[in-house]
CHARMM-style PDB file with segment names, atoms N, HN, CA, C and O in Angstrom:
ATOM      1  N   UNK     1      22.834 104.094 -31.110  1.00  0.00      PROA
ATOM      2  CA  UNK     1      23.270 103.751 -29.768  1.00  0.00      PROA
ATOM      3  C   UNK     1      22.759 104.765 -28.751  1.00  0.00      PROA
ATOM      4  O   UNK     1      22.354 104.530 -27.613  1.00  0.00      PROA
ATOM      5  N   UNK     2      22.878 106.224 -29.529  1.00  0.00      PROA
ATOM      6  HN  UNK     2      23.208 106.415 -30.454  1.00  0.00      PROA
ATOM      7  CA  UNK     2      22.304 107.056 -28.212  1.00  0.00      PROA
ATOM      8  C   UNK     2      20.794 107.140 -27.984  1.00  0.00      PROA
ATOM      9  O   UNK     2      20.254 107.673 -27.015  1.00  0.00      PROA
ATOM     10  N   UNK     3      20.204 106.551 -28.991  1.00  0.00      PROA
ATOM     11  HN  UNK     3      20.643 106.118 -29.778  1.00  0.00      PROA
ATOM     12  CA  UNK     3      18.630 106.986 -29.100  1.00  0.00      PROA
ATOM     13  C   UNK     3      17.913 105.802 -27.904  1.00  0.00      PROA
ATOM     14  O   UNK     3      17.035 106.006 -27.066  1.00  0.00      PROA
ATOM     15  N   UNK     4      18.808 104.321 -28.274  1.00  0.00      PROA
ATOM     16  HN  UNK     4      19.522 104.156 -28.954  1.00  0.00      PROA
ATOM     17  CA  UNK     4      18.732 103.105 -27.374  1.00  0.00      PROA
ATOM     18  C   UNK     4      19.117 103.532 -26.118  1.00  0.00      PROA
ATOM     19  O   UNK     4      18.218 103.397 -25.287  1.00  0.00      PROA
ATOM     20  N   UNK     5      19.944 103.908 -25.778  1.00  0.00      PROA
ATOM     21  HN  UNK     5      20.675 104.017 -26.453  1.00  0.00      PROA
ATOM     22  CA  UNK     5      20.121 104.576 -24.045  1.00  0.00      PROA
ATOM     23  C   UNK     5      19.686 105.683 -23.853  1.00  0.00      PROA
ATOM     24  O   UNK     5      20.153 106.065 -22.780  1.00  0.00      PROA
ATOM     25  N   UNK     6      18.830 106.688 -24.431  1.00  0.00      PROA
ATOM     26  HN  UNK     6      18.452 106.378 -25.303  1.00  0.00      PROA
ATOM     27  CA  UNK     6      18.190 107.423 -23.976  1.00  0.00      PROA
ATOM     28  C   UNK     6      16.614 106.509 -23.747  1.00  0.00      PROA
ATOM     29  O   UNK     6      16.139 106.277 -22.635  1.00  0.00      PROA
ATOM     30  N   UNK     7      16.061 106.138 -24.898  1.00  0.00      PROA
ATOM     31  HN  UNK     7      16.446 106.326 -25.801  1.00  0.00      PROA
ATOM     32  CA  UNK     7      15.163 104.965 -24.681  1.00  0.00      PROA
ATOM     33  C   UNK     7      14.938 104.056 -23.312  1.00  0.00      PROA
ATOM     34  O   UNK     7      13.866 103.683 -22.836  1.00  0.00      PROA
ATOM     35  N   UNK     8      16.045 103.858 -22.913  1.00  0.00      PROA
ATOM     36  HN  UNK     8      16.916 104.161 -23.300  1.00  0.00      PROA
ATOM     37  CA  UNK     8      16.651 103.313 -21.792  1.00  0.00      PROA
ATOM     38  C   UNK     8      16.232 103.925 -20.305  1.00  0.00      PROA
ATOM     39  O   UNK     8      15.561 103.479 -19.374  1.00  0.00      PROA
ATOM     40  N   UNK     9      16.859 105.002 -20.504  1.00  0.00      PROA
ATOM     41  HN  UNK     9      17.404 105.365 -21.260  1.00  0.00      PROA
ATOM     42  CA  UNK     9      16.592 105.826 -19.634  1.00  0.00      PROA
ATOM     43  C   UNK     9      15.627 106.377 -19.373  1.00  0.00      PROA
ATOM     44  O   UNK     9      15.689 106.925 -18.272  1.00  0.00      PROA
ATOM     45  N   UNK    10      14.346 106.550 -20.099  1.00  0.00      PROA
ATOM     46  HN  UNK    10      14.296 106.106 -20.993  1.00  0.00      PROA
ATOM     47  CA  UNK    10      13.012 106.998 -20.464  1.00  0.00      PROA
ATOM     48  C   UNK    10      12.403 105.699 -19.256  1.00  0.00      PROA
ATOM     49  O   UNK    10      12.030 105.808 -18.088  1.00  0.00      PROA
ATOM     50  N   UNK    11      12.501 104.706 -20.017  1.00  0.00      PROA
ATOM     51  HN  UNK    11      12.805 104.617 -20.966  1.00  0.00      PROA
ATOM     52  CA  UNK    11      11.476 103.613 -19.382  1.00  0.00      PROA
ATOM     53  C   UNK    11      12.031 103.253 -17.739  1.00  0.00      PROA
ATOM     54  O   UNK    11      11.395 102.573 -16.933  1.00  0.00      PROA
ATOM     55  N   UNK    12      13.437 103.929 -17.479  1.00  0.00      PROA
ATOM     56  HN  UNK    12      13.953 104.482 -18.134  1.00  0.00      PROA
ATOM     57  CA  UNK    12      13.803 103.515 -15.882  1.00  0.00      PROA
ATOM     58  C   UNK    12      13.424 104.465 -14.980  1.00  0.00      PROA
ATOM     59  O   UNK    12      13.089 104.156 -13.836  1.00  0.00      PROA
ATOM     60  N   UNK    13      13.447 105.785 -15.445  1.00  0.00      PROA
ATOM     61  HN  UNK    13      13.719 106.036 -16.374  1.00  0.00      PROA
ATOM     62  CA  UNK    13      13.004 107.008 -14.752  1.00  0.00      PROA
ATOM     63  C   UNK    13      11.385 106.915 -14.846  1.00  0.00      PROA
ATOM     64  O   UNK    13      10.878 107.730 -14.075  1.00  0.00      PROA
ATOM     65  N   UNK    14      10.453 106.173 -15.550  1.00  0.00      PROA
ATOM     66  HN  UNK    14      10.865 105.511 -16.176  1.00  0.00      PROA
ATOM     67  CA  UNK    14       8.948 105.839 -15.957  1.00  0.00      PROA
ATOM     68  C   UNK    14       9.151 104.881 -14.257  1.00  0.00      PROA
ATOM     69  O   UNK    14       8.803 105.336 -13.168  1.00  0.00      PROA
ATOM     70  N   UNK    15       9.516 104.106 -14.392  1.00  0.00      PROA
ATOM     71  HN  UNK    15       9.799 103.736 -15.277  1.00  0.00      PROA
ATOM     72  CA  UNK    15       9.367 102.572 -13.197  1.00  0.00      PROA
ATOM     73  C   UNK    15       9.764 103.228 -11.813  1.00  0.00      PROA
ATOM     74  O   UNK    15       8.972 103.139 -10.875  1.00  0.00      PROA
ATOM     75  N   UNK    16      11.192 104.003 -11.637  1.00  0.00      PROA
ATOM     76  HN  UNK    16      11.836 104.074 -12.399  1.00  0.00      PROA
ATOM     77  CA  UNK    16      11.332 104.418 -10.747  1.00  0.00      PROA
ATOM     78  C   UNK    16      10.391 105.831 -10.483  1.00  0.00      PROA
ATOM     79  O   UNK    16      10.552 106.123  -9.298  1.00  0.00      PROA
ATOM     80  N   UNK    17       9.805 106.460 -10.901  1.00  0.00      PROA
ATOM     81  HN  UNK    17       9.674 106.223 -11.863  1.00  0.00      PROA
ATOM     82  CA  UNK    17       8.821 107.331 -10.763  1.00  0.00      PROA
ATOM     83  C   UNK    17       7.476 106.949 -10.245  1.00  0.00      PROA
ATOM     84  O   UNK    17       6.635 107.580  -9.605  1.00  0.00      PROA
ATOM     85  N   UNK    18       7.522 105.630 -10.746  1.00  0.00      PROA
ATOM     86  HN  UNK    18       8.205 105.117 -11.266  1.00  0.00      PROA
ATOM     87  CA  UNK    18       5.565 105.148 -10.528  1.00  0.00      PROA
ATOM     88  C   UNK    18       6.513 104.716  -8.676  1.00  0.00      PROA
ATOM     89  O   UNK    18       5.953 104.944  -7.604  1.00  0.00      PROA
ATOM     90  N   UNK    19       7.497 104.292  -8.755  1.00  0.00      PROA
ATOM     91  HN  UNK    19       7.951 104.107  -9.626  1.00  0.00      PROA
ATOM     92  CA  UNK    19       7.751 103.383  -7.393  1.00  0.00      PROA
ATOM     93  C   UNK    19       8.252 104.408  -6.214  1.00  0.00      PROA
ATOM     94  O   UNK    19       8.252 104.116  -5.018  1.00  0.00      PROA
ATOM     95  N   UNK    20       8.563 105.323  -6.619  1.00  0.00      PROA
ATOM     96  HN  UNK    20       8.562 105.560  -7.590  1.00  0.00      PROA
ATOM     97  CA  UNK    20       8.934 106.195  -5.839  1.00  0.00      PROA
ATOM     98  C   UNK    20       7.745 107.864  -5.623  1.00  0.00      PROA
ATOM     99  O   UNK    20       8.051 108.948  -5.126  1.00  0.00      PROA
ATOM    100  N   UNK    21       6.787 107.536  -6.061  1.00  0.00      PROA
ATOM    101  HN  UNK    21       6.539 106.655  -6.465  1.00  0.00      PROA
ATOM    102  CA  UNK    21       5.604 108.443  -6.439  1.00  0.00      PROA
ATOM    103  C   UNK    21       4.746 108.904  -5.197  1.00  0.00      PROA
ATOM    104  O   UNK    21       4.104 109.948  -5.082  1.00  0.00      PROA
ATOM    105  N   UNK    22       4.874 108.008  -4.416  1.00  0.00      PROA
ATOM    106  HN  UNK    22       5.395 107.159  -4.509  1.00  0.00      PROA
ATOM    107  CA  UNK    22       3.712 107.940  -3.126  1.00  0.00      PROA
ATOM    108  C   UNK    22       3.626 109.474  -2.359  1.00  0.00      PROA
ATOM    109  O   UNK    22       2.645 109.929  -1.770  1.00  0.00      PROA
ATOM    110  N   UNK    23       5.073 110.182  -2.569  1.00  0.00      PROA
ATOM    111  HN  UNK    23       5.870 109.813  -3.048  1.00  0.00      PROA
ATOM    112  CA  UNK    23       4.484 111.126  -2.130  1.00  0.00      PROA
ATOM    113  C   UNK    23       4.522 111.555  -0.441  1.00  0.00      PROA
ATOM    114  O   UNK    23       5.242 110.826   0.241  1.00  0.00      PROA
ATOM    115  N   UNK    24       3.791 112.700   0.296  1.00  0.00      PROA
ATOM    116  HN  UNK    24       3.206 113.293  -0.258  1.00  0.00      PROA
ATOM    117  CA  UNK    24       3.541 112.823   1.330  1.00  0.00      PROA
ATOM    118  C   UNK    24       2.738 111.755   2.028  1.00  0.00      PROA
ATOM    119  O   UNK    24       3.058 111.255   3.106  1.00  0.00      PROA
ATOM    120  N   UNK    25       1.290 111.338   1.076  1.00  0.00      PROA
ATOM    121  HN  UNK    25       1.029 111.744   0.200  1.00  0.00      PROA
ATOM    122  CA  UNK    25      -0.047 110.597   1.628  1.00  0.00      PROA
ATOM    123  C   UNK    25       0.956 109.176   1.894  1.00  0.00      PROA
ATOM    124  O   UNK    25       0.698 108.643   2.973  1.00  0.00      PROA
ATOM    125  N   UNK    26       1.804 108.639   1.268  1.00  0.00      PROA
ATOM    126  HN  UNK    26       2.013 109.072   0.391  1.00  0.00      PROA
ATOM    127  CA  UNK    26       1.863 106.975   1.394  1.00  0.00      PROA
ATOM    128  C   UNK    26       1.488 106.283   0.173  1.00  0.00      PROA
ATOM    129  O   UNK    26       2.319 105.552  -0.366  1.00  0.00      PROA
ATOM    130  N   UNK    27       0.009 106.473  -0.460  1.00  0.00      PROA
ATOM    131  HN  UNK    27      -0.666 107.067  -0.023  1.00  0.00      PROA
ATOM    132  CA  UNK    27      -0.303 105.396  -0.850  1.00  0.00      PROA
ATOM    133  C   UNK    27      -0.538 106.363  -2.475  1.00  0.00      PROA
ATOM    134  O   UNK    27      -0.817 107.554  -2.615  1.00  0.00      PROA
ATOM    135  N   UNK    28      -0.307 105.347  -3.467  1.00  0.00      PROA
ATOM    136  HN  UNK    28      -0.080 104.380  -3.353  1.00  0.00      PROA
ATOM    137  CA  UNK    28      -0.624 105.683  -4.721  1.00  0.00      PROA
ATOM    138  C   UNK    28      -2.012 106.061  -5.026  1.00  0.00      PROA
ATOM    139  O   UNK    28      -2.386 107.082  -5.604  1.00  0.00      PROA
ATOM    140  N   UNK    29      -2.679 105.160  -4.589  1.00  0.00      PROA
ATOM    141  HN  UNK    29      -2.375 104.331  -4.120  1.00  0.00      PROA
ATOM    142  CA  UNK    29      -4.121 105.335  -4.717  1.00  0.00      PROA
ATOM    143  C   UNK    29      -4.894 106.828  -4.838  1.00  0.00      PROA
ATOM    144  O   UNK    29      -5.811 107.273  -5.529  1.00  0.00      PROA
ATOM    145  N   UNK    30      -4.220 107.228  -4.029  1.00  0.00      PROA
ATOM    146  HN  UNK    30      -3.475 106.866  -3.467  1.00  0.00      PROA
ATOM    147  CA  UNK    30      -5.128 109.064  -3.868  1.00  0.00      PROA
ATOM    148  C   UNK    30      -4.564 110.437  -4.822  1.00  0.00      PROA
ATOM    149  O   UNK    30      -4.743 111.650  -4.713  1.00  0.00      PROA
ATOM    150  N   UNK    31      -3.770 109.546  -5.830  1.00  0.00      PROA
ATOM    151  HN  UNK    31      -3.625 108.561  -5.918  1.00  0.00      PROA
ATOM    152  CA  UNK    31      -3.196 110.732  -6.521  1.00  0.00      PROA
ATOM    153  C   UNK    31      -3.087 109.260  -7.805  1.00  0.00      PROA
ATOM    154  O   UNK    31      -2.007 108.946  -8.305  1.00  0.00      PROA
ATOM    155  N   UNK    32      -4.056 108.730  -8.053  1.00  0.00      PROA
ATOM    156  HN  UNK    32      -4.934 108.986  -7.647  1.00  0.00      PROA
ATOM    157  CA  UNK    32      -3.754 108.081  -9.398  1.00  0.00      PROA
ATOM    158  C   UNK    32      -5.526 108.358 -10.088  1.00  0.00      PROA
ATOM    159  O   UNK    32      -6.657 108.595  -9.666  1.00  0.00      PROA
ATOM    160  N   UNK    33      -4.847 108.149 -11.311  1.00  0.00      PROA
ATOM    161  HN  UNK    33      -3.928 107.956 -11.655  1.00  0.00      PROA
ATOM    162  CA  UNK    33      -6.521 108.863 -12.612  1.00  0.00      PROA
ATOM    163  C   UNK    33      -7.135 107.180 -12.749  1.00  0.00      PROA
ATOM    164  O   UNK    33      -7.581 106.845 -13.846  1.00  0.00      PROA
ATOM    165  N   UNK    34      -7.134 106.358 -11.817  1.00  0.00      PROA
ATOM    166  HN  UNK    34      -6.772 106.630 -10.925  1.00  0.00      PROA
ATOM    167  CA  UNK    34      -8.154 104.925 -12.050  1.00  0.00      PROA
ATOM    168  C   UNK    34      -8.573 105.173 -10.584  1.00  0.00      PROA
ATOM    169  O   UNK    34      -9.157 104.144 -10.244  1.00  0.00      PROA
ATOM    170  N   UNK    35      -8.556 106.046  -9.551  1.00  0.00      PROA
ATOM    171  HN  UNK    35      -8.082 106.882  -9.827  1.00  0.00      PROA
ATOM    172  CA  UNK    35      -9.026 105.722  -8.573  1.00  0.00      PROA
ATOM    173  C   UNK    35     -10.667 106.815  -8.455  1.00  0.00      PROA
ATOM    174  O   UNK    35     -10.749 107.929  -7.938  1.00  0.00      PROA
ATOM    175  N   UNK    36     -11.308 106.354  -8.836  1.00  0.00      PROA
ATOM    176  HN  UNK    36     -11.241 105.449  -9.256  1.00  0.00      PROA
ATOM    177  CA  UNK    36     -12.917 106.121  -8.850  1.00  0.00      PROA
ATOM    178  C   UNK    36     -13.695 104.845  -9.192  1.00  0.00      PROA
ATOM    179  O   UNK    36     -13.132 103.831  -9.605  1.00  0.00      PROA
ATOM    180  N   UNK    37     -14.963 104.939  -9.007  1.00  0.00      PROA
ATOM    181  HN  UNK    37     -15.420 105.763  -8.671  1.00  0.00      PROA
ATOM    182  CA  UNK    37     -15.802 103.839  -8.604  1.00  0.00      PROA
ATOM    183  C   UNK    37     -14.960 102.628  -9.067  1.00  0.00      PROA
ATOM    184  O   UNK    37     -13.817 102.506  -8.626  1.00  0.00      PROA
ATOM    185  N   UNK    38     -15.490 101.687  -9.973  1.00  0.00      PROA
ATOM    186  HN  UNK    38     -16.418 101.786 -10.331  1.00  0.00      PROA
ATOM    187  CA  UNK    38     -15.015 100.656 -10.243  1.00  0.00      PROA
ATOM    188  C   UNK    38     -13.689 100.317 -11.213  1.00  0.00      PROA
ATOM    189  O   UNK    38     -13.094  99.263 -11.436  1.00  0.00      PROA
ATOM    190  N   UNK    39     -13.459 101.968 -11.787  1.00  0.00      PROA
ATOM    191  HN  UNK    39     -13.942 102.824 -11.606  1.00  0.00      PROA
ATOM    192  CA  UNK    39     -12.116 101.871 -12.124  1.00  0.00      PROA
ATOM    193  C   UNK    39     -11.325 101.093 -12.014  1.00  0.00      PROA
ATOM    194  O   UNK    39     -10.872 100.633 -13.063  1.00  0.00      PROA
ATOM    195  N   UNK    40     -10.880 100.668 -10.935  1.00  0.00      PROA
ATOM    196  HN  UNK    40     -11.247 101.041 -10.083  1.00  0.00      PROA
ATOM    197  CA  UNK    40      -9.434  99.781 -10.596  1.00  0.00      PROA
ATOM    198  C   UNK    40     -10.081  98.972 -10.021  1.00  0.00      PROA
ATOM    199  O   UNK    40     -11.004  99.302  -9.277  1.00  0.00      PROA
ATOM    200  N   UNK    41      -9.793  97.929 -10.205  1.00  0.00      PROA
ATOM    201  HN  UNK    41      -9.043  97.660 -10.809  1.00  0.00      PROA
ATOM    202  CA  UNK    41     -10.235  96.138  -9.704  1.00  0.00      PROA
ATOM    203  C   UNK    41      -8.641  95.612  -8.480  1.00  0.00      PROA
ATOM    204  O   UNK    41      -8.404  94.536  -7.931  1.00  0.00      PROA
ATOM    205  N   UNK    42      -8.088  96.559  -8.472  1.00  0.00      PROA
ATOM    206  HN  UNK    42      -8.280  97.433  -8.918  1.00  0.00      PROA
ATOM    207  CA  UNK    42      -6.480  95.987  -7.779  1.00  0.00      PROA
ATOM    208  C   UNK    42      -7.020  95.805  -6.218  1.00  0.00      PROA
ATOM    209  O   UNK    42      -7.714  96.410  -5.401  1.00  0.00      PROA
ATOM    210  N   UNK    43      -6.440  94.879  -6.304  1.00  0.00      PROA
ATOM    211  HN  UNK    43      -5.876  94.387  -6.967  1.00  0.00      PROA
ATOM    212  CA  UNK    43      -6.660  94.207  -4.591  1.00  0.00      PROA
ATOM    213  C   UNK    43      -5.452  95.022  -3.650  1.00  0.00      PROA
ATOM    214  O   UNK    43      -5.307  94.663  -2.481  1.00  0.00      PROA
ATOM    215  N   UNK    44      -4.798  95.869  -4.079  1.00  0.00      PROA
ATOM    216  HN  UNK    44      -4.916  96.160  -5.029  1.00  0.00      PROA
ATOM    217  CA  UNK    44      -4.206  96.618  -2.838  1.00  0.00      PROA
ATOM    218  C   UNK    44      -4.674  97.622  -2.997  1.00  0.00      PROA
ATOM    219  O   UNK    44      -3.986  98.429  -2.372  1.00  0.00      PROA
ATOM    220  N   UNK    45      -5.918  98.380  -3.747  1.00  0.00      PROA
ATOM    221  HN  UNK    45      -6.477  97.724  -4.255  1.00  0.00      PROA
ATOM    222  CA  UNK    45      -6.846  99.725  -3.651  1.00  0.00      PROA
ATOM    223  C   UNK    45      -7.465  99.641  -2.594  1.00  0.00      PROA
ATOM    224  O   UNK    45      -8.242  98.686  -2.596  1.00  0.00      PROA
ATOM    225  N   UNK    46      -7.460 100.418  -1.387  1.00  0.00      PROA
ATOM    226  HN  UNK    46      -6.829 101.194  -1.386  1.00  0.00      PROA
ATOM    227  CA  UNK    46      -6.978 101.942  -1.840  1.00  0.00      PROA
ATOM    228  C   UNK    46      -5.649 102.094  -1.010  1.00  0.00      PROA
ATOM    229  O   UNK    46      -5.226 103.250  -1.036  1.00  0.00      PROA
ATOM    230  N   UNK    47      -5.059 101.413  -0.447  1.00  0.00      PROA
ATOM    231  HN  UNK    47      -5.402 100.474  -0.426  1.00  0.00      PROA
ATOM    232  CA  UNK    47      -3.464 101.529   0.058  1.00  0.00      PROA
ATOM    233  C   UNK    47      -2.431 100.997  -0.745  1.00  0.00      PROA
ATOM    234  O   UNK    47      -1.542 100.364  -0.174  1.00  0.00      PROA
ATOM    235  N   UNK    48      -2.398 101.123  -1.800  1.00  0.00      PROA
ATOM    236  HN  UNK    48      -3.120 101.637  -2.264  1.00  0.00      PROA
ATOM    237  CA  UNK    48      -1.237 100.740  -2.880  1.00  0.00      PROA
ATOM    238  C   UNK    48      -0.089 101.476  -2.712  1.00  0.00      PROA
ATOM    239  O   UNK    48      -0.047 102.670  -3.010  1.00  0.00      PROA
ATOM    240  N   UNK    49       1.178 100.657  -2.102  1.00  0.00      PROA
ATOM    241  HN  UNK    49       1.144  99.687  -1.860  1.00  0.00      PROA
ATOM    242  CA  UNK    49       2.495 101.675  -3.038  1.00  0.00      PROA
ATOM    243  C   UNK    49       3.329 101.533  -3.748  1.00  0.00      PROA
ATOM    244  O   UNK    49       4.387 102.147  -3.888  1.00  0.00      PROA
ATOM    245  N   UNK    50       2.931 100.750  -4.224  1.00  0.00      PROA
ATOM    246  HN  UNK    50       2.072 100.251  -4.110  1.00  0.00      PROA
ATOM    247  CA  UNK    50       3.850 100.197  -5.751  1.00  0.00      PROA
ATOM    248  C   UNK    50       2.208  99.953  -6.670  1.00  0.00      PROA
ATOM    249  O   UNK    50       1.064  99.689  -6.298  1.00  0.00      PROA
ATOM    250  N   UNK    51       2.751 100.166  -7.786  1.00  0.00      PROA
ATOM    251  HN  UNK    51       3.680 100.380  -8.088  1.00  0.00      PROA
ATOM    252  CA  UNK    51       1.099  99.425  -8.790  1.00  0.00      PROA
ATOM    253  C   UNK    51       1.707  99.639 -10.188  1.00  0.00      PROA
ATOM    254  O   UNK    51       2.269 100.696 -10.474  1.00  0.00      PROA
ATOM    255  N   UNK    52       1.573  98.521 -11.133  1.00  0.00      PROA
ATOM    256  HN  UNK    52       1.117  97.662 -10.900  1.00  0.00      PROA
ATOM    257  CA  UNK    52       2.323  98.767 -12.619  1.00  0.00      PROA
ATOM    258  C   UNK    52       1.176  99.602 -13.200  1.00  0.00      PROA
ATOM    259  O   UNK    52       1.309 100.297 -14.208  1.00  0.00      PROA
ATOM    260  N   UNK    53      -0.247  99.458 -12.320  1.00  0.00      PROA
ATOM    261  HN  UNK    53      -0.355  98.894 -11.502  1.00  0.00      PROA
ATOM    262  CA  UNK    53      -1.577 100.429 -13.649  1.00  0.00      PROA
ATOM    263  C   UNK    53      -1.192 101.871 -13.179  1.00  0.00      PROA
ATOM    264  O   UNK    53      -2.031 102.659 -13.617  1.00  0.00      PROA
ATOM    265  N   UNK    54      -0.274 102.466 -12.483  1.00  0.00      PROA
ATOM    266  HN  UNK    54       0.407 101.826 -12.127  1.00  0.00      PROA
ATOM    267  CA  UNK    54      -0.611 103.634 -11.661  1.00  0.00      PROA
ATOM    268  C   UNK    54      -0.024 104.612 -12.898  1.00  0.00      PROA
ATOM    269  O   UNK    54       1.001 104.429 -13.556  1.00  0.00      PROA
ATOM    270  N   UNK    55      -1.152 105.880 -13.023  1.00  0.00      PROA
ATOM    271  HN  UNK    55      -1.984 106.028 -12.488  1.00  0.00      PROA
ATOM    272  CA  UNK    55      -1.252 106.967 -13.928  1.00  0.00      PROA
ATOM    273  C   UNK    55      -1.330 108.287 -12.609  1.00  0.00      PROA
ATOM    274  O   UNK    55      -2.083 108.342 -11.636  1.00  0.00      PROA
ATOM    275  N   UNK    56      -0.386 109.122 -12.990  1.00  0.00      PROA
ATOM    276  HN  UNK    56       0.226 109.078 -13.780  1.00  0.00      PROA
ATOM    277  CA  UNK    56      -0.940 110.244 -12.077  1.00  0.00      PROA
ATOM    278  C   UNK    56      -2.197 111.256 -12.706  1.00  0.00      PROA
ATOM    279  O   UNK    56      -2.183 111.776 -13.821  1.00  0.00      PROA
ATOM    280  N   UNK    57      -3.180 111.371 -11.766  1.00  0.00      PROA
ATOM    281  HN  UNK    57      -3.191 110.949 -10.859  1.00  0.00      PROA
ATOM    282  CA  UNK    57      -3.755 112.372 -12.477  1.00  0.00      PROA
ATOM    283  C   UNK    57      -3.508 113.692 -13.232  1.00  0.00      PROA
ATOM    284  OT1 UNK    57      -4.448 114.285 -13.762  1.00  0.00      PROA
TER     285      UNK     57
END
């Protein structure tokens, strides 16, 4: 039971982290590891602030 709600808690602090990530700049884009050349195909690059691919560098 505790391993499942820590589990839990892992993947909500993961979602709320990517969504709450932006930072000073605004946009995900300038502090994520897919933003070079053709890397990212996402149609809200390069002003993204939400994105499920977003990795911080």
């Amino acid at each position: 039971m505790i391993e499942a709600m820590r589990s839990l808690w892992q993947k909500l602090s993961a979602v709320f982290g990517k969504l709450f990530a932006t930072g000073s700049s605004g946009y995900l884009c300038d502090k994520c590891k897919w933003d070079y050349g053709d890397a990212c195909t996402r149609p809200e690059r390069p002003n993204a602030k939400t994105c499920p691919d977003y990795k911080h560098r």
